[in-house]
N, C-alpha and C positions, 0 to 999 in steps of 0.2 A: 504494500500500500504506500503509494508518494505521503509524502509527512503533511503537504500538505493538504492531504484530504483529512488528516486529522482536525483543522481550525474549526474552533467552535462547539467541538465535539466531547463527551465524556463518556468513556465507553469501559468495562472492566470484563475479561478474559479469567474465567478460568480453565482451571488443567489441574489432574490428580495432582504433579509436582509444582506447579508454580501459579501466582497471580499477576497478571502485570496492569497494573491504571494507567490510560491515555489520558491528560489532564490537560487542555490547552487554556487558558485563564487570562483573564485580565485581576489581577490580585493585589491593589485594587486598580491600579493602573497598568500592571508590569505584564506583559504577556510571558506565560510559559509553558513549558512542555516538561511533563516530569513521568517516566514508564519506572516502574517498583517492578520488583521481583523480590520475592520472598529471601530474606537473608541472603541477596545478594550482595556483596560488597566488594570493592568498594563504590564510590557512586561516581559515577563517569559525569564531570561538567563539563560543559561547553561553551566556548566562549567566541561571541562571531569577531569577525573583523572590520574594518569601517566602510560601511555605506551597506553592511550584510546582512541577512535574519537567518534565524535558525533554521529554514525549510533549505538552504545549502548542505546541511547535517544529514538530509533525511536518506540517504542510502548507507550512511556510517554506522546512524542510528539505527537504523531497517538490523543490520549485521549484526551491531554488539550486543542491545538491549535485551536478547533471548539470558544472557549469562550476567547481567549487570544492571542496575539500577540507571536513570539517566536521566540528568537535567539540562535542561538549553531552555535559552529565553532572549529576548530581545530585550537591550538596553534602553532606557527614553530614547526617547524620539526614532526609535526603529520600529519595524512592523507596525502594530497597532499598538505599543507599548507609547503612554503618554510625553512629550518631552517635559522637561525640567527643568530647574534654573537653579541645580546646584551644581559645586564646581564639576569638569569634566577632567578633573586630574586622575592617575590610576588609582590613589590612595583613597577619593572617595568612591572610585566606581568599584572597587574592590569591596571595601567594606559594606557599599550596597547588595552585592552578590552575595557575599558570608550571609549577612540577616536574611536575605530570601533564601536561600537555602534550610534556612534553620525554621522560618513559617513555613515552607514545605515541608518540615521535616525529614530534610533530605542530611544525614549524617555523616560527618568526617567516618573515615578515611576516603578522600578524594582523588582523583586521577584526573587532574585538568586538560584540557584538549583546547588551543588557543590556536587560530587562525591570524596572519596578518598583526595586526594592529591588537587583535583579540591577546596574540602570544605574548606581547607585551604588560597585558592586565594577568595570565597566567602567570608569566615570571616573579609579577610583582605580589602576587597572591602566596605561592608558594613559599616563596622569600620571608613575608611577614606571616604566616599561620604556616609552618614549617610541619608541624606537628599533627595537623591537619589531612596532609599531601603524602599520598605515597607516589603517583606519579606523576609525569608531565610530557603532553606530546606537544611539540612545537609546528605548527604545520605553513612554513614560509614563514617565518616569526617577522616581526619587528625586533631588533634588538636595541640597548639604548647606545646612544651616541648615533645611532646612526643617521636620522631623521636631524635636520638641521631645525636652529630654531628659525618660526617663522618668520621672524624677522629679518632673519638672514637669506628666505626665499628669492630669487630674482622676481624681478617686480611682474614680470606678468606671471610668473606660476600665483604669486600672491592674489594678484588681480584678477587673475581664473578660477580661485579657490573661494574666493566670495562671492563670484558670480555664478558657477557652478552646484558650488556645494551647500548644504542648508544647514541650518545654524545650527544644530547637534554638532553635525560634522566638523565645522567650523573649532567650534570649539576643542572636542577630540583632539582633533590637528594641531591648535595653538597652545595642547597642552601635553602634546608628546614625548617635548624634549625631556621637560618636570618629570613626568613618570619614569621616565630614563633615566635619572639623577636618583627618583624613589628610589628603581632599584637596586643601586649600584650602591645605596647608603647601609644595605640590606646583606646581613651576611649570609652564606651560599650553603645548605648542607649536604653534602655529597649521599647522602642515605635515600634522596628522592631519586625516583629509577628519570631518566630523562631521554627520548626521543627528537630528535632534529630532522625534519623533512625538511626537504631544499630544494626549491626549483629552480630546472635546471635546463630548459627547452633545447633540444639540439638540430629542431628542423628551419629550414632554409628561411622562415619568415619571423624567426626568433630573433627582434631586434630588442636589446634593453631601452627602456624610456625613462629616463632620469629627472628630467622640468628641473635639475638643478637644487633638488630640495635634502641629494641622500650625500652624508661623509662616503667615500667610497676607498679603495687602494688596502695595500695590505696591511696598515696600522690599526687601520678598522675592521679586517677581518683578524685578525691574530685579537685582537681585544675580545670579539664576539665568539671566536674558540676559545678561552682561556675563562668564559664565564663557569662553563659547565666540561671541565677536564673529562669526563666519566662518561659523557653524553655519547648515543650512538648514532651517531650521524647518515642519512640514507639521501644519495643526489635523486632524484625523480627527474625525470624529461616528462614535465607534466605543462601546467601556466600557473598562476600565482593561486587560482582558484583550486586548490589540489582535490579539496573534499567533493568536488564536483566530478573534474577532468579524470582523476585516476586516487576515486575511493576506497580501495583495493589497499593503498600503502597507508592511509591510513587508520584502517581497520587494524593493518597486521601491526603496525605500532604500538596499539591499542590493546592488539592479545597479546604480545610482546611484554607488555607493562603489568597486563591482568594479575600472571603468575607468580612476580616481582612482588606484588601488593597484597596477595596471597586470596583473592578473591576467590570463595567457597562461592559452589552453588547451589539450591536448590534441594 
């Protein structure tokens, strides 16, 4: 079933061995999706990337959620999720994520799954509730340093990013470099299993698009290997959208991570 035939919907499943609830909500403004399985754990979250909703998820989520609990949701001003007019730095959008989770009732130990811009709110999650995390799949992350601040954008990426992008976004954006800084202030525990997906397109029309906005060269990559020593890094010849283009790799991430976190089931 596409995920997004779930919207709107509250449906519960059961089976001798397991129950799982499809939960799509506005709670009270927040849209999300939460599938339970009986003592399954850990809980798989999910975190979109910017301008994304959770129905990018839905063939990932289709795969894992028979063996694992699962939450995704849309951040303000995504999906149907209300916007906001608090700040859009990671450290509050993170601490919004912990409290929905916990009115969900959705319990630590968690296995974060961060796309884009989303990997960045992952890194910085993990970092501050260490204890919380057993794993983390980075899927095309954001890392910090890399994103320039916006200040320092060339004037027309800047001037296309106000005129393009909607004021969520906007903010997100002008508050990227900050979260980068969060997490770099943030000490590192090598005990969280860690996954890196990395696109890596090798076909003929594979051109990178910069607008001038990213630190790039090898000072910037040797920083962003040196976050996470231990991490297991997988190139994909995928596009940035990996959860979409080739949901396969990160699925197997995902089961990669499961075992590590010692996720019983059923």
């Amino acid at each position: 079933m596409r995920l997004s035939h779930l919207l709107g919907t509250f449906l519960i499943i059961s089976t001798p061995h397991a129950a799982a609830a499809h939960d799509v909500s506005a709670v009270p403004t927040l849209e999300v999706l939460t599938l339970t399985q009986c003592a399954a754990k850990p809980v798989i979250v999910f975190e979109n990337g910017s301008r994304e909703t959770f129905d990018t998820w839905g063939k990932v989520i289709a795969a894992v959620s028979p063996d694992a609990s699962v939450f995704a949701y849309n951040r303000p001003g995504y999906g149907n999720s209300a916007a906001t007019d608090q700040p859009r730095d990671g450290l509050t959008i993170v601490n919004a994520l912990r409290s929905t989770l916990q009115r969900q009732g959705m319990q630590p130990p968690y296995i974060l799954v961060g796309h884009s811009l989303g990997g960045l709110y992952v890194q910085l999650f993990a970092r501050a509730y260490p204890r919380e995390v057993t794993g983390m799949i980075l899927v095309d992350a954001v890392y910090p340093g890399v994103v320039k601040r916006t200040e320092d954008f060339p004037l027309h990426t800047r001037i296309a990013k106000r005129l393009f992008f909607n004021r969520t976004v906007n903010h997100e954006i002008d508050e990227i470099h900050r979260t980068g800084m969060q997490v770099l202030a943030l000490p590192w525990t090598n005990q969280i299993a860690v996954e890196r997906l990395i696109n890596a397109p090798k076909g003929p029309g594979a051109i990178p698009v910069d607008f001038g906005a990213f630190n790039t060269g090898k000072t910037v990559k040797d920083a962003i290997d040196a976050l996470y020593p231990s991490a297991r890094t997988t190139i994909v010849d995928s596009d940035h959208r990996m959860q979409v283009a080739n949901p396969e790799a990160v699925i197997d991430a995902i089961r990669r991570v499961m075992p590590a976190a010692g996720a019983p089931g059923c």
